[in-house]
KEGU-469167 format. One line per field, with one value per residue (C-alpha): x, y, z; residue number from 1. Coordinates in nm, 2 decimals, decimal comma. Example, Ala and Ser with C-alpha at 12.3 -4.5 7.8 and 13.67 -1.06 7.14 Angstrom:
2
x c(1,23:1,37)
y c(-0,45:-0,11)
z c(0,78:0,71)
n c(1:2)
***
This chain:
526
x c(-2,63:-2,70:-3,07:-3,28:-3,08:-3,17:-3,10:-3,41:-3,46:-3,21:-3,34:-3,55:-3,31:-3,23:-3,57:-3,68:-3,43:-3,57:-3,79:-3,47:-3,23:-3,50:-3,54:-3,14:-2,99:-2,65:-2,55:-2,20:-1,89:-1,79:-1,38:-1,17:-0,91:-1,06:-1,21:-1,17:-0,92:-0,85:-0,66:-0,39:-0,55:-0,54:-0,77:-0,63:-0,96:-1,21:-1,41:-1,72:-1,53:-1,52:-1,71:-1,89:-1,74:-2,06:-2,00:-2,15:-2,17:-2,00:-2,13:-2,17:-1,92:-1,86:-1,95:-2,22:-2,36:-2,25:-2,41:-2,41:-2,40:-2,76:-2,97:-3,09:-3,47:-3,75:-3,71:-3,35:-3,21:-2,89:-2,76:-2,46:-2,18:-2,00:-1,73:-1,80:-1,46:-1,56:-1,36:-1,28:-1,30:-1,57:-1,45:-1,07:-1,15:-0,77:-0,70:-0,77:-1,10:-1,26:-1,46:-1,88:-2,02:-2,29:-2,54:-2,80:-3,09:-3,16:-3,49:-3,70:-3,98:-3,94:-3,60:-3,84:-4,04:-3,72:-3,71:-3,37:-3,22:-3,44:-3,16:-3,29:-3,17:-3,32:-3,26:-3,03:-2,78:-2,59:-2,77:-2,63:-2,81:-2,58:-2,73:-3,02:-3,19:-3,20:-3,39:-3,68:-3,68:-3,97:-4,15:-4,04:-4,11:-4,33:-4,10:-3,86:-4,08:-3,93:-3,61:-3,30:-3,34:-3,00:-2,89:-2,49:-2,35:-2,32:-1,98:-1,89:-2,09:-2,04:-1,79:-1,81:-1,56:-1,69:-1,62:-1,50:-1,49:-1,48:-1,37:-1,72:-1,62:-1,57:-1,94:-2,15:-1,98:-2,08:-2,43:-2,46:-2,43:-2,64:-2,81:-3,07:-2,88:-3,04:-2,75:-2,47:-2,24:-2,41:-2,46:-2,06:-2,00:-2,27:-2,08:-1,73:-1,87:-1,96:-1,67:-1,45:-1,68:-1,68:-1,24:-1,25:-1,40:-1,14:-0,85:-0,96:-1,13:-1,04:-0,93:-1,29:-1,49:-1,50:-1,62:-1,93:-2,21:-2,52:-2,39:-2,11:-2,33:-2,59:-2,28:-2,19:-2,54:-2,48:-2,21:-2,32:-2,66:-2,38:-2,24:-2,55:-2,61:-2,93:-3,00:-3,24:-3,18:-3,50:-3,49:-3,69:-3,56:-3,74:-3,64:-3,28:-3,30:-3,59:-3,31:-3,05:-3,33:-3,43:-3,05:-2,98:-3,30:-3,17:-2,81:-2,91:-3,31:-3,25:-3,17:-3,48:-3,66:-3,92:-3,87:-4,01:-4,00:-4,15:-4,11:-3,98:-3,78:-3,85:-3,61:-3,70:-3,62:-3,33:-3,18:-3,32:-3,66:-3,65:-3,56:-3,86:-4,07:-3,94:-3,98:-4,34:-4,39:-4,25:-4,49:-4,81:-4,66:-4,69:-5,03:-5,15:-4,97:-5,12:-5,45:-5,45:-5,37:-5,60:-5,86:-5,79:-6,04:-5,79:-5,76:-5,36:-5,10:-4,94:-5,19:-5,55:-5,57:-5,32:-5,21:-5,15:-4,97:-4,70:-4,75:-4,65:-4,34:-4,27:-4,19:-4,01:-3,75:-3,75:-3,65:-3,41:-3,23:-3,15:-3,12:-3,05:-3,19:-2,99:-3,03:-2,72:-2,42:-2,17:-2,50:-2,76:-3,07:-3,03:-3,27:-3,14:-3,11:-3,55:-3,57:-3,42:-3,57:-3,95:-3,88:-3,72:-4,02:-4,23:-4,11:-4,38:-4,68:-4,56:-4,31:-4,61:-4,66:-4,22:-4,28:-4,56:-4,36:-4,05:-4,27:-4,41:-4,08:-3,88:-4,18:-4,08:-3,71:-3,62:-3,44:-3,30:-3,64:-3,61:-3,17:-3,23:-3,46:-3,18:-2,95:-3,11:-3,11:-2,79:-2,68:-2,54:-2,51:-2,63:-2,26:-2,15:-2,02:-2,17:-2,21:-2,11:-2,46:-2,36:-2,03:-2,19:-2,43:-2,30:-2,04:-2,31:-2,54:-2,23:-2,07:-2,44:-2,56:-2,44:-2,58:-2,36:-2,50:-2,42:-2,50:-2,66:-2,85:-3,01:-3,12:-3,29:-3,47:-3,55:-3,88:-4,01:-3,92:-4,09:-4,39:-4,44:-4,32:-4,30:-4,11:-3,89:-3,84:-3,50:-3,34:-3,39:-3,32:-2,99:-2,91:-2,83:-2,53:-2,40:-2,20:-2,02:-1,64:-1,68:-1,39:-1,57:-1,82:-2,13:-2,27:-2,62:-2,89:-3,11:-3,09:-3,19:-3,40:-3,56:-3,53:-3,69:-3,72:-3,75:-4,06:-4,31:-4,19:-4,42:-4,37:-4,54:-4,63:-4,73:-4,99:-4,89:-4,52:-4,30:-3,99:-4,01:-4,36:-4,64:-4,60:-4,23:-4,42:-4,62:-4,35:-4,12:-4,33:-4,37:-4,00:-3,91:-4,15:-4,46:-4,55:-4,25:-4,38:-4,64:-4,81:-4,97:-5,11:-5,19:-5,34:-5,14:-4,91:-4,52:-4,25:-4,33:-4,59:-4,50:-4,36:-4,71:-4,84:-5,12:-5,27:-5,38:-5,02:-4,83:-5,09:-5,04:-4,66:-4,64:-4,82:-4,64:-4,30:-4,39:-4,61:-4,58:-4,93:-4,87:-5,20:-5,31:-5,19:-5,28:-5,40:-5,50:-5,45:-5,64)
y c(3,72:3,94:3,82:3,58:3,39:3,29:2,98:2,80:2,83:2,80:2,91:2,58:2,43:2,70:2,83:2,50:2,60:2,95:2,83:2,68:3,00:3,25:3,01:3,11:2,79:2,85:2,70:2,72:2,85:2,91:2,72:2,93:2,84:2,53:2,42:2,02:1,85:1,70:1,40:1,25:1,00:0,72:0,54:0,19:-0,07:0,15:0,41:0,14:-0,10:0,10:0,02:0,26:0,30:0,40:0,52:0,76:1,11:1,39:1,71:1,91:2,08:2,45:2,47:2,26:2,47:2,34:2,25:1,91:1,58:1,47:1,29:0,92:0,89:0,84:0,43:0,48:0,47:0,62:0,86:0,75:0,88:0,78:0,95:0,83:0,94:1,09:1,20:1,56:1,56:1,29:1,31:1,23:0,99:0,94:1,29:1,30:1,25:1,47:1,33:1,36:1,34:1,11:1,07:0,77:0,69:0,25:0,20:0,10:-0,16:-0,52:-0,62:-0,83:-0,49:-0,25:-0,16:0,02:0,38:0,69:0,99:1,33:1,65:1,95:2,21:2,53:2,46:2,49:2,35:2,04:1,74:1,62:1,87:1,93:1,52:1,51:1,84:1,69:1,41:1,36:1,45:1,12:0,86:0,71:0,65:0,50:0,21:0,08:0,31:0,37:0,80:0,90:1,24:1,44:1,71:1,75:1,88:2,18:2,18:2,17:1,89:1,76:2,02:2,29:2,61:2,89:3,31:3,48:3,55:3,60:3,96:4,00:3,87:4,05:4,32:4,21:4,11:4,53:4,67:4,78:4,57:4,76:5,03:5,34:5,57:5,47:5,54:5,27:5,02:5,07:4,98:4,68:4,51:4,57:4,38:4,13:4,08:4,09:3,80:3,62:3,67:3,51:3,21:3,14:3,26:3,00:2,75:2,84:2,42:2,32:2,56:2,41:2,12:2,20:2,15:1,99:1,73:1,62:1,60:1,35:1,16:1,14:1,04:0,73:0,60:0,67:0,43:0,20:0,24:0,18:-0,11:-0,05:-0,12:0,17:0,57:0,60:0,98:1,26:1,61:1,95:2,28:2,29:1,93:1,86:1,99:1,75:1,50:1,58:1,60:1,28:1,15:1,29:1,13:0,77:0,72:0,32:0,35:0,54:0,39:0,59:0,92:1,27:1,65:1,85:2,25:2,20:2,42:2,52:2,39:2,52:2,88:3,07:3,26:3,60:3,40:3,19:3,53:3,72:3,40:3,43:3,84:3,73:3,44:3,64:3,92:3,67:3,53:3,88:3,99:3,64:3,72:4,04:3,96:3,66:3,91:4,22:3,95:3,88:3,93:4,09:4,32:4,39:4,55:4,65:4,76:4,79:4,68:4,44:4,79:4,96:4,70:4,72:5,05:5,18:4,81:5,07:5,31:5,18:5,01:5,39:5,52:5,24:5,28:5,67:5,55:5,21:5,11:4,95:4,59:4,47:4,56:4,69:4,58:4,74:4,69:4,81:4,79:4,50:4,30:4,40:4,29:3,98:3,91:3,92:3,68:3,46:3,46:3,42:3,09:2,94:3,02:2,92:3,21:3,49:3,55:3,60:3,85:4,07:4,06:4,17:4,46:4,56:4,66:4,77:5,07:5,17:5,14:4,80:4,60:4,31:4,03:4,11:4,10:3,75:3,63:3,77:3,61:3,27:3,33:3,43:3,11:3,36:3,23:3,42:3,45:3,58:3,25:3,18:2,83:2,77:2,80:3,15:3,04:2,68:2,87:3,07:2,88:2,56:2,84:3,00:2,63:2,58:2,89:3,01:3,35:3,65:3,96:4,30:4,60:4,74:4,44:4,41:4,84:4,72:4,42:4,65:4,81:4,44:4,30:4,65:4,52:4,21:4,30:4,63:4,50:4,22:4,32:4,53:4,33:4,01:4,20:4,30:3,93:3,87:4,00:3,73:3,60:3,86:3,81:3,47:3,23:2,97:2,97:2,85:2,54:2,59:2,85:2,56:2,22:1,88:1,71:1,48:1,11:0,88:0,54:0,65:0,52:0,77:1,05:1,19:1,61:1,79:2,20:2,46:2,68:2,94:2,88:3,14:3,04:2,80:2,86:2,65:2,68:2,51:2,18:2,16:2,22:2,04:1,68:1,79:1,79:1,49:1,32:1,15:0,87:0,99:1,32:1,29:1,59:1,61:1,99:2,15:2,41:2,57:2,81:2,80:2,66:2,29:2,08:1,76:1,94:2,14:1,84:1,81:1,49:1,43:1,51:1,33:1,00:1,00:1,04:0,78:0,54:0,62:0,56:0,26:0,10:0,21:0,35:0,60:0,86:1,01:1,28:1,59:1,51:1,78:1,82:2,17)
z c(-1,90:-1,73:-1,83:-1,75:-1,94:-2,28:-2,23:-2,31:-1,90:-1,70:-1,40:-1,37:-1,14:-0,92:-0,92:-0,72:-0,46:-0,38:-0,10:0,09:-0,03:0,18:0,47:0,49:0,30:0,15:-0,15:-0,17:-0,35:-0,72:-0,73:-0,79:-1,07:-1,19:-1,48:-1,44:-1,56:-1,89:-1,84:-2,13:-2,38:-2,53:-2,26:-2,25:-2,31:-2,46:-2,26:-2,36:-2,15:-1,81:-1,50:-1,24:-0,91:-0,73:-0,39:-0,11:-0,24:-0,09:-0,02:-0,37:-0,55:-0,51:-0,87:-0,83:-0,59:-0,22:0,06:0,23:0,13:-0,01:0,26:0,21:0,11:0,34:0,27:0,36:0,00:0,00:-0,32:-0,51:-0,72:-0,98:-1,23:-1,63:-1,85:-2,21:-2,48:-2,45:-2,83:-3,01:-3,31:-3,18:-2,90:-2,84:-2,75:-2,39:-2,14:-1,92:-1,65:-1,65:-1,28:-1,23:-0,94:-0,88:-0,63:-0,73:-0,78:-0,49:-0,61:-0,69:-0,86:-1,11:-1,20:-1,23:-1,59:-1,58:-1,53:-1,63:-1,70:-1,62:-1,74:-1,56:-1,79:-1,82:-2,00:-1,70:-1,45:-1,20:-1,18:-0,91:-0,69:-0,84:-0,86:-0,49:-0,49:-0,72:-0,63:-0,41:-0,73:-0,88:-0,61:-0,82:-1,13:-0,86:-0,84:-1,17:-1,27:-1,10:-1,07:-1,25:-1,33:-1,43:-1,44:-1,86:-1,96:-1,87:-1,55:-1,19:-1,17:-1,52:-1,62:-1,53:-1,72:-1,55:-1,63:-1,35:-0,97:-0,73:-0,70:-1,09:-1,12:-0,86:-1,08:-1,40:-1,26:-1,16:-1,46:-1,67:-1,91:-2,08:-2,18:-2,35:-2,44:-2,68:-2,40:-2,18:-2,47:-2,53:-2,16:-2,19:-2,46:-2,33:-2,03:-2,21:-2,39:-2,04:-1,96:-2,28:-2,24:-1,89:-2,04:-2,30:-2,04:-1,76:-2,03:-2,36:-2,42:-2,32:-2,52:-2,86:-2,71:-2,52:-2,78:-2,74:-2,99:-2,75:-2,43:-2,67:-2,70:-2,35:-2,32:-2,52:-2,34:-2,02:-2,17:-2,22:-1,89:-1,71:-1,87:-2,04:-2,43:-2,44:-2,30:-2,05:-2,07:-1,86:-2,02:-1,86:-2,07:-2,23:-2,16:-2,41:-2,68:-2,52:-2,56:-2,93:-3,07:-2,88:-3,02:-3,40:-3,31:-3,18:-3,27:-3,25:-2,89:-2,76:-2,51:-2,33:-2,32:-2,19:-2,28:-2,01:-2,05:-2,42:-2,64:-2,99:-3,20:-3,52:-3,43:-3,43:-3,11:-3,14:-3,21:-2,87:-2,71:-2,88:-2,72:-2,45:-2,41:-2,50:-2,26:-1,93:-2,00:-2,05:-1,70:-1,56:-1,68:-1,55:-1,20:-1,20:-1,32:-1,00:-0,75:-0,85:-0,86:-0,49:-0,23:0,03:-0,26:-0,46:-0,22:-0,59:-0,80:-0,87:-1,22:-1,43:-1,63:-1,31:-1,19:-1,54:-1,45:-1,10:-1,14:-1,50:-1,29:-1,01:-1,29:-1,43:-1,11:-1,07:-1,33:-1,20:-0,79:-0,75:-0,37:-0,11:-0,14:0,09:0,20:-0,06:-0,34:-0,48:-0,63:-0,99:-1,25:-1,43:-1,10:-1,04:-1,34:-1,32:-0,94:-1,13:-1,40:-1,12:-0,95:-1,28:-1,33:-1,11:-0,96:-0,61:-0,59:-0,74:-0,31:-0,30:-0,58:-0,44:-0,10:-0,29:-0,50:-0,20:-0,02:-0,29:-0,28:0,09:-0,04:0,06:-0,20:-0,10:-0,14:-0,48:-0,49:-0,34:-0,64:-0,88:-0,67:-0,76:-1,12:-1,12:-0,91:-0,62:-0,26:0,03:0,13:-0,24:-0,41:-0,72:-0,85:-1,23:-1,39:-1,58:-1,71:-1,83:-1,93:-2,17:-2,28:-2,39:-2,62:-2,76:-2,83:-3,02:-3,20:-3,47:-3,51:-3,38:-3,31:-3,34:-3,13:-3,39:-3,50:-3,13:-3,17:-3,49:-3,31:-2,99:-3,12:-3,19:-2,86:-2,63:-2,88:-2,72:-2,36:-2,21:-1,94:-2,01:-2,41:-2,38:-2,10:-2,36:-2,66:-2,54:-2,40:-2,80:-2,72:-2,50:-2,74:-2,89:-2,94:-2,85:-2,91:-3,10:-3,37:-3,33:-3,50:-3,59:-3,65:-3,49:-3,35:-3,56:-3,37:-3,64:-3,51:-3,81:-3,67:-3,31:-3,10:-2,94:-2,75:-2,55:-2,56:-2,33:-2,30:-2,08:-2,22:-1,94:-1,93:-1,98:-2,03:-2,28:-2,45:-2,53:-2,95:-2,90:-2,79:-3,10:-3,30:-3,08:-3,19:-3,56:-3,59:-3,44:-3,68:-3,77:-3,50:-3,28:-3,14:-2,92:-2,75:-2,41:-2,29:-1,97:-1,92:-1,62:-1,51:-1,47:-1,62:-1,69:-1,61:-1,44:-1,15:-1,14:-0,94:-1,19:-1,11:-1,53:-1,61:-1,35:-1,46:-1,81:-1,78:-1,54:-1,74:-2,03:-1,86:-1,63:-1,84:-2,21:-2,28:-2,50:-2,52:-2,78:-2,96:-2,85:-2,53:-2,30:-1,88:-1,70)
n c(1:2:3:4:5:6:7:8:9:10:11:12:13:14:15:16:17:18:19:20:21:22:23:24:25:26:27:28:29:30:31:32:33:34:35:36:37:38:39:40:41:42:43:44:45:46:47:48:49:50:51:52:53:54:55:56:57:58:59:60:61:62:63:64:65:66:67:68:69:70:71:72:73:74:75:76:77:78:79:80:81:82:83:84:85:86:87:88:89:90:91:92:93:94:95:96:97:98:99:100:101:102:103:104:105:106:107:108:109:110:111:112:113:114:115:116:117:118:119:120:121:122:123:124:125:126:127:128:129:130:131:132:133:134:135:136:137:138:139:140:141:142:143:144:145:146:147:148:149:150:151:152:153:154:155:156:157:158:159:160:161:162:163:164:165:166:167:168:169:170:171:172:173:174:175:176:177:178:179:180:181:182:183:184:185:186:187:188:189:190:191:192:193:194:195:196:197:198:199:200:201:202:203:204:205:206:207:208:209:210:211:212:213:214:215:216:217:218:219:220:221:222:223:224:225:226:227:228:229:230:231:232:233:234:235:236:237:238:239:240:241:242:243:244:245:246:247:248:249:250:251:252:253:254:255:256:257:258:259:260:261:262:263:264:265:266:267:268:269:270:271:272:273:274:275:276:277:278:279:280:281:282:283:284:285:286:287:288:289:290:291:292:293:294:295:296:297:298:299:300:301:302:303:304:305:306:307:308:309:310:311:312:313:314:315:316:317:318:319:320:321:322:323:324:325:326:327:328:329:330:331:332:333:334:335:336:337:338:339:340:341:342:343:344:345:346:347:348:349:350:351:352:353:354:355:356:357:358:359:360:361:362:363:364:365:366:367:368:369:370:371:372:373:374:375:376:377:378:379:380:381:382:383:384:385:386:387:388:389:390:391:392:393:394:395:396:397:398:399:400:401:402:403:404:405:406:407:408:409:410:411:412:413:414:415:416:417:418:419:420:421:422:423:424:425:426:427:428:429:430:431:432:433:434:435:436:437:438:439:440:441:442:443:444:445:446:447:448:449:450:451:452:453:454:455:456:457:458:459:460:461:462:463:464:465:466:467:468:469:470:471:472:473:474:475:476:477:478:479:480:481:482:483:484:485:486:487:488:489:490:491:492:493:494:495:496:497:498:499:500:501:502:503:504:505:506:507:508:509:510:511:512:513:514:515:516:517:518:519:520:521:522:523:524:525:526)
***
C-alpha cells in the first residue's frame, strides 16, 4: 500500500460493503495501541483439548471494522462468537497463545442432514471474517441447509491479534502521498514512506510479525477443524483465501473434505508476477467497463470510445497529480487516491454505475465519490478510522514472500508493467516496494500448494476478473495435483464467481458441497 493492494485481492471484503458505506454506513475505528495480546504459555491440557464458549456476538471490533452487533437471520438464527487460543509460535507450542476470533451462524436444515461446519475465508490477507460472514451471508442460505456458516479473524486480523502501524491521522497521510512517483526526488519520499510504515509495524507489533505466515494460519485452521469437532476441514476460500486453502491443503491433505476456491490465486508465480497479472487484469476490467458503457444506448457521460475513455481518465490522473481536487475537508483527491477509487470500483460489475458517477464529477471538480471508493480500499471510515485491513495486510505478504525489492529493481520492471496497463501499471509496479526494510524475511518466492492424496477440490475462475486472473485457476488445479484440482469457469465479470449470482455456478458448487458431485473437469458457466 498505497495500491490496490497486491494482496492477491484484498479489497474483496470491503468491496461488498460499498453499497452500505455510500448509503452513509460507518464502519468504525482502528484501536489505538493494540495489537492483541499474547498471553504466557504453557497452556495446561493441550490447546486440542479446549472447548468453545459460543455466545452472542458483540458489535465488531474497531479493527474489525465497527458497527453494530450482527442481526439474527431472517429464520431468527442468531450469530455467535467464540475465542480459539493458538500458539503464537507453531513450532514452540509452549511459548505463549494468542487468541483467533471465531464467528458462527448453525446450520438451519434438519439436524439428520447437517454435514458439519464449512470455514470461509474471504480473502485479503487482511480481511475480517467476523465482520465480514454476516455481510455474505445471504449468499450462502443455501449451504446453511447442511453446514454450520463459520468464519475468523486469521492472526493478525481484527481481533485475532491484530497488527498494528499506524495512528488514523498517520494513515490518511500515508494514503496522500504519492505513489507513482516520476522524479527521483518523489521515488526517495515514496520509499521513505514506506519504510515509516513498515517501522510502525515492528514498533507496535514487532513480536507478532515473524509469525503471521500463511503456514501458521493453515495451522490454526487445523485446530480450529479440531475444535469444531469435525474429522474433515469443509472449506470455501475466495482470493487470498484460495492460497490459505491450497497451503492448508499441502500441510494436512488427509483432512480435506469438500472444499472451494472461488477468485483463486496463482501460486506458482512470484510477487512481481501476480502484480504484473494483476496490472494486466485491472486494465482488461477497464476496457470491458468502458467498452459496456460506450455501448450504452443513453450514450457514455465519459467518453465516446473505450480509448477516449483511457484517455480523457489519462488525463484527469495527469492533471491530478499537478492539482489534487478537493475531495473533503482537510483531504484531497490525489492521483494515487483516483487511482485507487477506479480499481475499487473495478472489482465488480455492480459498482461500474459508482465509477461513472464518481468520473463524472471529478470532471466538474468534485472529488469526493471517487475518495469514498479509495476510502473502501483502503478500509477508511466515513468518520476517518481505519480498520486493520492495511496493517494485516502487509504484514501477512511480507511474513510470506520472500523476494525484496529495490527501487531500482521496480524502475527496471516499470516499462513492462505501462505495457500491459496504461493506467494501473506504475501504481502496481511501485507496490513492490511494500516490503522494503521489512523486519522479517520472507519465506517463499511462491506458495506449495501440492496436496497428494487429497480428494477433489473444486477451483473455480473468472475469465473477467481482475484481481486475481483467470490463468491462476488453471494453474491453481495443476498444482494441487492430478485428480485433486478440479476446474469450473465462468465466463463473467468481477472478482469471483459464486457471488456473481450465476445460477450454473451457484448449482454446481452447491452440489458439490451438499451433495459431493464433483463435475467434470473443466467445466464451463456464461
Amino acid at each position: 500500500m498505497p495500491k490496490p493492494p497486491r494482496t492477491r485481492a484484498a479489497a474483496l471484503t470491503v468491496a461488498a460493503l460499498l453499497p452500505a458505506l455510500i448509503a452513509g454506513c460507518a464502519r468504525g475505528p482502528v484501536p489505538e495501541g493494540q495489537v492483541g495480546p499474547v498471553q504466557p504459555g504453557p497452556v495446561q491440557g493441550g490447546l486440542s483439548g479446549q472447548k468453545l464458549a459460543w455466545e452472542n456476538c458483540p458489535p465488531p471490533s474497531e479493527a474489525e471494522g465497527g458497527g453494530t452487533a450482527p442481526a439474527p437471520l431472517p429464520d431468527g438464527t442468531r450469530w455467535q462468537c467464540a475465542t480459539m487460543k493458538a500458539p503464537l509460535n507453531w513450532n514452540d507450542p509452549s511459548g505463549g497463545t494468542i487468541d483467533i476470533a471465531l464467528i458462527r451462524a448453525k446450520a438451519g436444515g434438519a439436524p439428520s442432514q447437517r454435514i458439519g461446519s464449512l470455514v470461509f475465508n474471504f480473502g485479503g490477507p487482511g480481511g475480517s471474517g467476523v465482520s465480514s460472514l454476516p455481510a455474505f451471508a445471504p449468499d450462502y442460505a443455501t449451504l446453511r441447509t447442511r453446514y454450520d456458516l463459520v468464519s475468523f479473524d486469521p492472526r493478525g486480523v481484527g481481533r485475532s491479534a491484530g497488527v498494528k502501524c499506524k495512528t488514523d491521522q498517520q494513515l490518511d497521510r500515508f494514503f496522500q502521498q504519492d505513489a507513482t512517483p516520476t522524479t527521483a526526488a518523489e521515488q526517495r519520499a515514496f520509499l521513505n514512506s514506506v519504510k515509516q510504515f513498515n517501522s510502525g509495524c515492528e514498533q507496535h507489533s514487532g513480536r507478532l510479525l515473524p509469525y503471521l505466515r500463511t503456514t501458521d494460519t493453515a495451522r490454526d485452521m487445523d485446530l480450529m477443524r479440531q475444535l469444531l469437532g469435525d474429522r474433515k476441514l469443509y472449506y470455501f476460500g475466495i482470493s487470498y483465501g484460495t492460497e490459505l486453502g491450497g497451503v492448508y491443503a499441502h500441510l494436512f491433505p488427509q483432512h480435506i473434505g469438500r472444499a472451494v476456491f472461488d477468485a483463486v490465486v496463482d501460486p506458482t508465480q512470484t510477487p512481481d508476477q501476480l502484480s504484473l497479472g494483476q496490472a494486466r487484469g485491472f486494465q482488461l476490467a477497464f476496457d470491458n467497463y468502458a467498452r459496456a458503457c460506450v455501448t450504452q444506448s443513453t450514450g457514455c457521460p465519459v467518453g465516446r470510445t473505450v480509448q477516449d475513455v483511457q484517455n480523457r481518465i489519462a488525463a484527469l490522473l495527469k492533471e491530478l497529480d499537478r492539482k489534487p481536487l478537493p475531495a473533503a475537508p482537510s483531504r484531497q483527491l490525489t492521483r494515487t487516491a483516483a487511482t485507487n477509487g477506479i480499481v475499487q470500483a473495478l472489482y465488480s460489475k455492480n459498482f461500474w454505475p459508482y465509477l461513472t458517477e464518481g468520473l463524472e464529477l471529478a470532471y466538474v471538480g468534485d472529488g469526493r465519490l471517487l475518495m469514498l471508493l479509495s476510502d473502501t480500499l483502503n478500509g477508511r471510515n466515513e468518520d476517518g478510522r481505519y480498520s486493520n485491513l492495511t496493517a494485516a495486510n502487509v504484514a501477512i505478504n511480507c511474513a510470506d514472500e520472500k523476494p525484496r525489492y529495490t527501487t531500482a529493481e521496480v524502475r527496471a520492471k516499470l516499462p513492462q508493467f505501462r505495457a500491459v496497463s496504461p493506467l494501473f501499471g506504475d501504481l502496481l509496479a511501485w507496490s513492490l516496494l511494500s516490503c522494503a526494510n521489512w523486519p522479517v524475511q520472507g519465506a517463499a518466492y511462491h506458495p506449495d500448494v501440492s496436496a497428494p492424496g487429497a480428494p477433489p477440490i473444486l477451483v473455480v475462475g473468472n475469465t473477467g476478473d481482475p484481481a486475481t486472473p483467470y490463468e491462476g485457476a488453471r494453474r491453481m488445479a495443476m498444482a494441487l495435483g492430478k485428480g485433486v484440482g478440479v476446474q469450473l469457469t465462468y465466463k463473467g465479470q468481477g472478482h469471483g464467481a459464486y457471488n456473481s449470482k450465476n445460477a450454473c455456478v451457484q448449482n454446481t458448487v452447491n452440489r458439490y458441497l451438499l451433495d459431493g458431485k464433483v463435475p467434470p473437469n473443466g467445466t464451463v458457466c456464461s
